[in-house]
N, C-alpha and C positions, 0 to 999 in steps of 0.2 A: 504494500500500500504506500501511497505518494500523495503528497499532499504539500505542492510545492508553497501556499500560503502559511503552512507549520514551517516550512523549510528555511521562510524570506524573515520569520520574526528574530527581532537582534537578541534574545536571551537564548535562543534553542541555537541560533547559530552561532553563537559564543561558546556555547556549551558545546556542542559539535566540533567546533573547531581545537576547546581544546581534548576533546577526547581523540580525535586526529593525530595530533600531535605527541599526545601521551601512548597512544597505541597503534595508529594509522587503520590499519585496516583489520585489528584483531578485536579481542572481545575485552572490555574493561573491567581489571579486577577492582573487587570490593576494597583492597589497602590504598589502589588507587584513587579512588573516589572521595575514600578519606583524608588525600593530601591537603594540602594549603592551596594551589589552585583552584581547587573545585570546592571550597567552602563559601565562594559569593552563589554558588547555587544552589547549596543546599535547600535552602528557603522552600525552593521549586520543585524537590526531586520528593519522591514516591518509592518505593523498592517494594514489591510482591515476592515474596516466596512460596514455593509450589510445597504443598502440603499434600504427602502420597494418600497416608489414610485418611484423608477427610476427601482428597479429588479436588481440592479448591487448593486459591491462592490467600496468603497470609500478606497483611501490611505487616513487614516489620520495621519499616519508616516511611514516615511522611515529614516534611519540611514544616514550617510556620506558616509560610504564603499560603499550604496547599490546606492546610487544618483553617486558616482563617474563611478561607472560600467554602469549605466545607462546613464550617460553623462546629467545627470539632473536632477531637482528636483522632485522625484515625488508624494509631498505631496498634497492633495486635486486633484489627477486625480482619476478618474473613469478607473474601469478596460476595461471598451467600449474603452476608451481613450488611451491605452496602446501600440495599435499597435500589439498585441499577434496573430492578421489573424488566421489560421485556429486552434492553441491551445486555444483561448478566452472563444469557450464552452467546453473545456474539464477541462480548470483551475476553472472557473466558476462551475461546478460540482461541484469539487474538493473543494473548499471554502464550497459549501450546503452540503457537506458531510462532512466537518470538524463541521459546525455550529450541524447538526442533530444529530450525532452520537457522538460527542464529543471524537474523536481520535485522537492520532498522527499520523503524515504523512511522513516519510523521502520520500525523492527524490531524484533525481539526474538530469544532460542533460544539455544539450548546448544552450546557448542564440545565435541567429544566428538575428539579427534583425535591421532596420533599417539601413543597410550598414556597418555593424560595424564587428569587427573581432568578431569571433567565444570565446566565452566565456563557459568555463564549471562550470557548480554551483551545489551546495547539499543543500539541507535544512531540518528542520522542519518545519512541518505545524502542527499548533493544536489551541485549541480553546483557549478564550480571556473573562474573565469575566470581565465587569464592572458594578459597583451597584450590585450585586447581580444576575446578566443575562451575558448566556453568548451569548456576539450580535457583535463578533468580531472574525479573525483568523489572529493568531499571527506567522509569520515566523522569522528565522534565517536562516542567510542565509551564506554560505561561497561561494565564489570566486575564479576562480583558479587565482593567481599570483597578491594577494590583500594582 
């Protein structure tokens, strides 16, 4: 998936660029992520972990930016947990297809949920190694009006 309007925003391609630089064309480990360059975007990032016995994905971080748009914290929820209704199995795809293939993913669309005003967001989606496995998908995420 492509989505050259997630592509053109100056936070995702800041972030892209320096994942580039840090790895070019391979997969970003978790030690990495938690350098000193990559802490102006923390704010932004998200990390899922795939959870074999439940079949779902785990937040085991979410940034400030992404909890403030969410109106809460969403570390340690389950994507079941999320409230996502009838996008749940298409995101959920979307995560087994970042793990299997090991791709980037821009996106883009509207969070329209839980009663909340209409938010539009762009991301990256792409995969997460830790230990030497990649058993994670790591977003960036931009905000409109954050």
């Amino acid at each position: 998936m492509h989505c050259p309007d997630a592509q053109q925003r100056p936070l995702i391609r800041d972030f892209i660029k320096l994942v580039d630089l840090t790895v070019g064309e391979q997969i970003l480990d978790f030690s990495q992520l938690q350098s000193r360059p990559f802490c102006l975007f923390w704010p932004n990032i998200l990390i899922y972990r795939f959870v074999p016995d439940l079949v779902d994905y785990r937040i085991i971080f979410a940034g400030t930016t992404t909890c403030k748009t969410y109106d809460k914290d969403l570390t340690g929820k389950l994507m079941t947990e999320m409230n996502f209704g009838p996008a749940l199995k298409d995101l959920r795809k979307l995560n087994d297809q970042v793990m299997a293939n090991k791709n980037r993913y821009y996106l883009s669309g509207i969070h329209d949920w839980e009663d909340k005003k209409y938010v539009k967001w762009w991301q990256i989606r792409m995969p997460l190694k830790r230990s030497g496995q990649v058993n994670e998908v790591l977003l960036c995420l931009d905000f409109e009006n954050t």
